[in-house]
N, C-alpha and C positions, 0 to 999 in steps of 0.2 A: 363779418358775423353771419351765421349761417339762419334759414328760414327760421328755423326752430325759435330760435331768440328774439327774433320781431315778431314772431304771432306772439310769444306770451306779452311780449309789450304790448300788442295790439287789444291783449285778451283786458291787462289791465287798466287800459285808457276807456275802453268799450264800459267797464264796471263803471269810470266816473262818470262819463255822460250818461251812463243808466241808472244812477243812483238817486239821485234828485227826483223822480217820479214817485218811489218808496216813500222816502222821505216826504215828499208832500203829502202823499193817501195818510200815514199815519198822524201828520197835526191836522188834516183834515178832518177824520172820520174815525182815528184810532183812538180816539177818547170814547167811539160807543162801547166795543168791546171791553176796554177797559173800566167802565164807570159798570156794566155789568159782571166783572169779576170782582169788583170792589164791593160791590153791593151782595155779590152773593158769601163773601167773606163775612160783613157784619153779619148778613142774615144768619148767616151759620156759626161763626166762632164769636162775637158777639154778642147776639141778641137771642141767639140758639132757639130760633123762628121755623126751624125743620122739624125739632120737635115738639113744639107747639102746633106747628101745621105743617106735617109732611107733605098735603098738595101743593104745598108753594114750589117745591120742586119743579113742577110741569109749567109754569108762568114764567119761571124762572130760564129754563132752558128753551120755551119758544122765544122771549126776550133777546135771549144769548144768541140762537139764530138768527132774529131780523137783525142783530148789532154785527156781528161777522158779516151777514151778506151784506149791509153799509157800504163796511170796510173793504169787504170783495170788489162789490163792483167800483168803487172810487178807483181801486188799485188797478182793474182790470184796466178801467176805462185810460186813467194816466199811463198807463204801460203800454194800452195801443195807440194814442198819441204819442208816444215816445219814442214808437216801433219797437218795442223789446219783444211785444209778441206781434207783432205785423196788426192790417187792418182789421178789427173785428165790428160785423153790426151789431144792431141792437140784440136782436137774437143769439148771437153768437155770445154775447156778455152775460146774459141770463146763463147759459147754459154753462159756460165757465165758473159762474157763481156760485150756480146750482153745485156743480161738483164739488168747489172748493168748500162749500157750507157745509153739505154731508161729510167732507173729508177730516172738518174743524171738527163734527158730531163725533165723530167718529174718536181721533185721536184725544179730543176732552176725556171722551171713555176710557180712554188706553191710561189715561192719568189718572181718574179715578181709579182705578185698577193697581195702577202701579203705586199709590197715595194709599190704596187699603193696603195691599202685599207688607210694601215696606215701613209705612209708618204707622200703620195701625189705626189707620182711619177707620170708618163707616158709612162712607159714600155709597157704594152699590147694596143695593138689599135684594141683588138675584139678576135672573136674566130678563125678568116682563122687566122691572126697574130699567136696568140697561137700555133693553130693546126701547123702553119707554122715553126715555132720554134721548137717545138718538134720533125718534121717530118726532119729539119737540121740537128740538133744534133745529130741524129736517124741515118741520110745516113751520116754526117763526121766518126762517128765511126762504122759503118758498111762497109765503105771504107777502113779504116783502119784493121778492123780482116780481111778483103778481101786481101788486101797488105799484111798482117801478114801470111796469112794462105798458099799464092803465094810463097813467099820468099823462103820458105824451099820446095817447091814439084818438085822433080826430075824428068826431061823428062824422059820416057822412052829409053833406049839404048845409055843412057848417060854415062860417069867417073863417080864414087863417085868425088865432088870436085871440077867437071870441069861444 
């Protein structure tokens, strides 16, 4: 058998022992994200609470931030235990979170978008909207690696512990 055909077997063995880390982030922590699109469902096709109170919007989308960057950094952090992306410290997992959370901001938008175009929704009401949305979701999960990154840093002339 030539190279070629043992690396693709190697490619698909490499997928199973890397699966199981996915897999764990999301019964871990993939109930945040999703218990926040569920929620913005009622709110919207439901209880039709947007337009009773279009600033729920903005709670609504930094919410949706800190529940992504959750999910992020679990994922992150299982995936560099697992070496799928090699060792990352603490700072290095912020900062992949960070992207990853603007990158969720971002492509939500692409769905709204694509959710008005094609099905005749009314999700976006413009570009401050837009811009506004992204810039939420943006500060919920930058809130959170902020919180995350707090938790563990020891005052000076402190116990380990205490």
């Amino acid at each position: 058998m030539s190279g070629r055909g043992s690396s693709c077997g190697a490619g698909v063995s490499a997928a199973k022992i890397h699966r199981p880390w996915f897999i764990v982030a999301l019964l871990e922590t993939g109930w945040a994200p999703a218990a926040v699109f569920v929620l913005h469902v009622l709110a919207s096709r439901v209880f039709m609470l947007y337009i009773a109170y279009p600033d729920l919007d903005i709670p609504m989308h930094v919410l949706g931030g800190v529940a992504i960057a959750l999910f992020f950094w679990r994922a992150v952090i299982l995936a560099s235990g697992a070496d799928v992306i090699g060792s990352v410290n603490r700072t290095g997992v912020g900062v992949i979170v960070f992207g990853l959370t603007c990158a969720a901001a971002v492509f939500w938008e692409f769905a709204e978008y694509l959710s008005d175009r094609y099905l005749g929704t009314r999700a976006q009401l413009g570009l401050d909207d837009t811009l506004g949305d992204m810039l939420s979701g943006i500060v919920g999960g930058t809130v959170f690696i902020a919180a995350r990154g707090l938790r563990r840093v020891r005052v000076p002339g402190s116990r380990p512990g205490g």
